[in-house]
N, C-alpha and C positions, 0 to 999 in steps of 0.2 A: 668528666673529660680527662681526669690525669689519669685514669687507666689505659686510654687510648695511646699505643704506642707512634711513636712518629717515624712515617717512612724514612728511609735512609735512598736518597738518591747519589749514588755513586757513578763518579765519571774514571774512565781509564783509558791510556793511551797504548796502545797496539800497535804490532806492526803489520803492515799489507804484508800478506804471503807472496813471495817469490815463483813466480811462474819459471820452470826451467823444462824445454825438452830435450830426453836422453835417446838416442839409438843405440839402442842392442844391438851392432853389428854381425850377421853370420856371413864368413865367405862364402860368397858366389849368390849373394841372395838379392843383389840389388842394390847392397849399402854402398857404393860409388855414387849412384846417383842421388840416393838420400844424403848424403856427407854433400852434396854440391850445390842440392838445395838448401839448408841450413846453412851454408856458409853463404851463402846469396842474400838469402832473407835477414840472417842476423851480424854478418860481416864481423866486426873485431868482437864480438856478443859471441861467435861460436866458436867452440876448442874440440880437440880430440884427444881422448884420454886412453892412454897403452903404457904398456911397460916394458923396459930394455929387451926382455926375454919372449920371446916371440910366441912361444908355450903358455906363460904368464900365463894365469886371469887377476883380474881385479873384481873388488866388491863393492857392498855398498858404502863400507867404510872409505875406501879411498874416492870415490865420487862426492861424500863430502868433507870430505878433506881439499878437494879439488873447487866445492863450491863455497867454502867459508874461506880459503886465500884469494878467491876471483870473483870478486861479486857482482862483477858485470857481465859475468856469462850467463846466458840463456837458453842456449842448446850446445847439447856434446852429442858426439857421437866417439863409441869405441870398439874395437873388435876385441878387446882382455877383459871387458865389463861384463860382469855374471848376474843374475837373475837369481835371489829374491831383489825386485826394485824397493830402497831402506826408504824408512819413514825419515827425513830431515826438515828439522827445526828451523819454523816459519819457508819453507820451500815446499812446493806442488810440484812432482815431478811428473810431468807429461810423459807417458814410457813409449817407444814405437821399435816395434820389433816385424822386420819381413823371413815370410816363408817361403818355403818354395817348394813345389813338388822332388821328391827326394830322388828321382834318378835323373829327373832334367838338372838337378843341382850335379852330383856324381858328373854327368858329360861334360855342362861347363866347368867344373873344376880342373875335368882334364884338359880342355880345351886351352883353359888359362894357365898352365903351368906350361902349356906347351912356348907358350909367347915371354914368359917370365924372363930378366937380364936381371943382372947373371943370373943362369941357371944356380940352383943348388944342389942336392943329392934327389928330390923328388921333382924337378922339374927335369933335371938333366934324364933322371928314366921314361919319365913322358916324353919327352921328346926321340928317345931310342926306340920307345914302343907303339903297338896301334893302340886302340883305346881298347878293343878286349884283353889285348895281355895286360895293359896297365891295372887298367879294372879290376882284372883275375886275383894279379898279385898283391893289390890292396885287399882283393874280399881272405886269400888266403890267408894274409899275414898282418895284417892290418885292420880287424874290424874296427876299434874306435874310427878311423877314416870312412868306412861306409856303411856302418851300422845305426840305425834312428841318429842320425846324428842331429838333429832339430831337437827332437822330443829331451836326448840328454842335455842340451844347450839350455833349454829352459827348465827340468825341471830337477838337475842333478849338478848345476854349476859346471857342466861342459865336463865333470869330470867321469872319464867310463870307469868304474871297477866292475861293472856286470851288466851281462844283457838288459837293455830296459824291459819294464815289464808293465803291467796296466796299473798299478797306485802309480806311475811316472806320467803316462798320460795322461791320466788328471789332474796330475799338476802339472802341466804342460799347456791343458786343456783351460783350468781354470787363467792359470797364467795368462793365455791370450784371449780369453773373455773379458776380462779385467784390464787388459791394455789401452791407454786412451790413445794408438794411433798404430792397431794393427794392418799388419801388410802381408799381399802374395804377390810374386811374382808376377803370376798369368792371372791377376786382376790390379794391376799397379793402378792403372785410371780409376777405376774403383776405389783403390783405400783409399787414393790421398784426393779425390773429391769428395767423400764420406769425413776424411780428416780436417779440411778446409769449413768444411760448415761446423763439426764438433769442435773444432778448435778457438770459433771465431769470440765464445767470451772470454775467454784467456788471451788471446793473438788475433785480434779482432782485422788490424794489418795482411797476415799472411797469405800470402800466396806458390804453391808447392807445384805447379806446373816445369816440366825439366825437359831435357836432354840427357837421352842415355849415356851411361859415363861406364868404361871401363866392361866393355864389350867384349867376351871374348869368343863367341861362333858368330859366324855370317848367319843373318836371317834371327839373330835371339833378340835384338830390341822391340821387334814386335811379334810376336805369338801368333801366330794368326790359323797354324795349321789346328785341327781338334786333337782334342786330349789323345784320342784313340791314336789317330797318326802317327804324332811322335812318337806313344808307344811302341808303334810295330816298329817305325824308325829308329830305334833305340834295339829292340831283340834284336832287328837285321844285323845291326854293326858290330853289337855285343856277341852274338850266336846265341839261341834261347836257355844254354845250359847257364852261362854267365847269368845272362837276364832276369832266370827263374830265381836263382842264389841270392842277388838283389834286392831284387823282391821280396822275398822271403826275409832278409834283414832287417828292411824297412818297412812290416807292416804298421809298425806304430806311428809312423814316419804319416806312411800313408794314412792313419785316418785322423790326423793330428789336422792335414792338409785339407782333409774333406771339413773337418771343422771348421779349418779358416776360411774355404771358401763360404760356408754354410752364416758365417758371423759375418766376414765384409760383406755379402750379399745383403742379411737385415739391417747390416748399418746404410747400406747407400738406398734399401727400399724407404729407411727414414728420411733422408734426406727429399724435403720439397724440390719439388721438380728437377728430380735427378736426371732426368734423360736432357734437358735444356742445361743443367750443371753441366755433363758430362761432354756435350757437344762445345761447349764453349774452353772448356777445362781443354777437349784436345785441338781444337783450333789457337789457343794461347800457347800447347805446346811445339805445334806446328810451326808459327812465329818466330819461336826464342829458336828452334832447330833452324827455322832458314836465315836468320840470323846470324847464328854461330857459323852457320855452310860460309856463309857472307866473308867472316871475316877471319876463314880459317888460311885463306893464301897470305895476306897481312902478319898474323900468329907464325906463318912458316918462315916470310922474309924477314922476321924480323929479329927469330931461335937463330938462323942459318947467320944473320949478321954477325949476333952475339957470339955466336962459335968463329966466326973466323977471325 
């Protein structure tokens, strides 16, 4: 019997991993309304993370820099935050990042600079121009503005030194395989009912139903024309020589976007009874929108008070 060794039963105390969700913000991709949901759900729990320089990016060092001074945050979202999402100690970063087809991105950016106070130097020429000279003179002079700008966002830290090329898309591509709460635009109902059931053993609470926020064409909160349409609506206004240029900048753009539609599609086919998720998900958003209709003359008498 003394040869027989005696187990060793060892106890240790641990800490519970930190659940935190991060948005990858890309202009004009929808992140207003994702930044309104998170501040909804997790109220003084969510923060925005940027830097004085508007150019800036940030990484993953300063996100947790930002999570070991604030330990009660649970979602940020940032438009300076760059892509690799860092491994940090005792934290699960939830990552969520939206795309969006890359010329319907290109129209609303102009759309939106056009409404911008104060203008700057690139809002004040939008607003001088139609949307094909504008357009023009960004693809002339400006490609980081309308070249794969998606694909370099994820896979080259937003920064251009060169045309993207196919090693970028794959990591662009794996990038948003690997995201636990990818998003597109012209499937918004989709990701974030897909995201609501993947989310629920982490944020078992949450609920991502919204109100489009920070609109900038008539008719873009809901989608409803087909793909095809707005394409041609798009050469019309452009003239097809623009159009084809575009095009042609953003193929990576483009099959980055077929990918994403190809991934939230098999995530929400996962999801149990998606089409009764899906109906209830946009009757819930239905709700909160005639809600807010509700109590936007209140919201008006009340800014108009304060100002006078």
């Amino acid at each position: 019997m003394l040869g027989l060794a005696m187990r060793l039963d060892a106890i240790l105390t641990s800490t519970n991993p930190r659940f935190v969700i991060v948005h990858y913000h890309i202009f004009k991709n929808g992140g207003s309304t994702i930044e309104a949901i998170l501040e909804r759900e997790f109220g003084h729990g969510f923060a925005t993370l940027h830097d004085t320089e508007a150019s800036a990016t940030l990484s993953g060092r300063h996100l947790a820099s930002l999570l070991r001074r604030h330990p009660h945050i649970s979602a940020i979202s940032s438009h300076h935050l760059r892509y690799p999402k860092p491994a940090i100690r005792n934290a699960i970063v939830f990552d969520c990042c939206f795309l969006r087809h890359p010329l319907e991105r290109l129209d609303s950016v102009y759309h939106y600079l056009r409404t911008i106070a104060p203008p700057d130097t690139l809002s004040y020429r939008a607003r001088q121009m139609s949307a094909r000279e504008f357009l023009r003179q960004l693809a002339n002079e400006s490609p980081h503005m309308v070249s794969d700008v998606q694909v370099t966002q994820l896979a080259c830290a937003g920064a251009f030194i060169r045309p993207a090329h196919a090693e970028d898309l794959e990591r662009a591509s794996a990038i948003l395989s690997n995201m636990a709460i990818p998003g597109l635009v012209e499937m918004f109902d989709e990701s974030l009912v897909a995201a609501e059931y993947f989310l629920r053993p982490a944020f078992p609470g949450v609920k991502l139903e919204c109100v489009a926020k920070n609109v900038s064409r008539p008719g873009a909160a809901a989608i409803s024309a087909s793909s095809h349409g707005r394409q041609e609506r798009l050469a019309d206004a452009w003239g097809g020589d623009l159009y084809e240029d575009l095009l042609r900048l953003n193929q990576l753009d483009l099959e980055l976007f077929r990918r994403a539609q190809k991934e939230i599609g098999r995530r929400i086919a996962l999801v149990p009874q998606s089409e009764r998720r899906l109906a209830e998900f946009r009757a819930r958003c239905s709700q909160l929108q005639a809600g807010a209709s509700h109590n936007e003359p209140a919201q008006l008498q009340m800014v108009q008070g304060i100002r006078s």
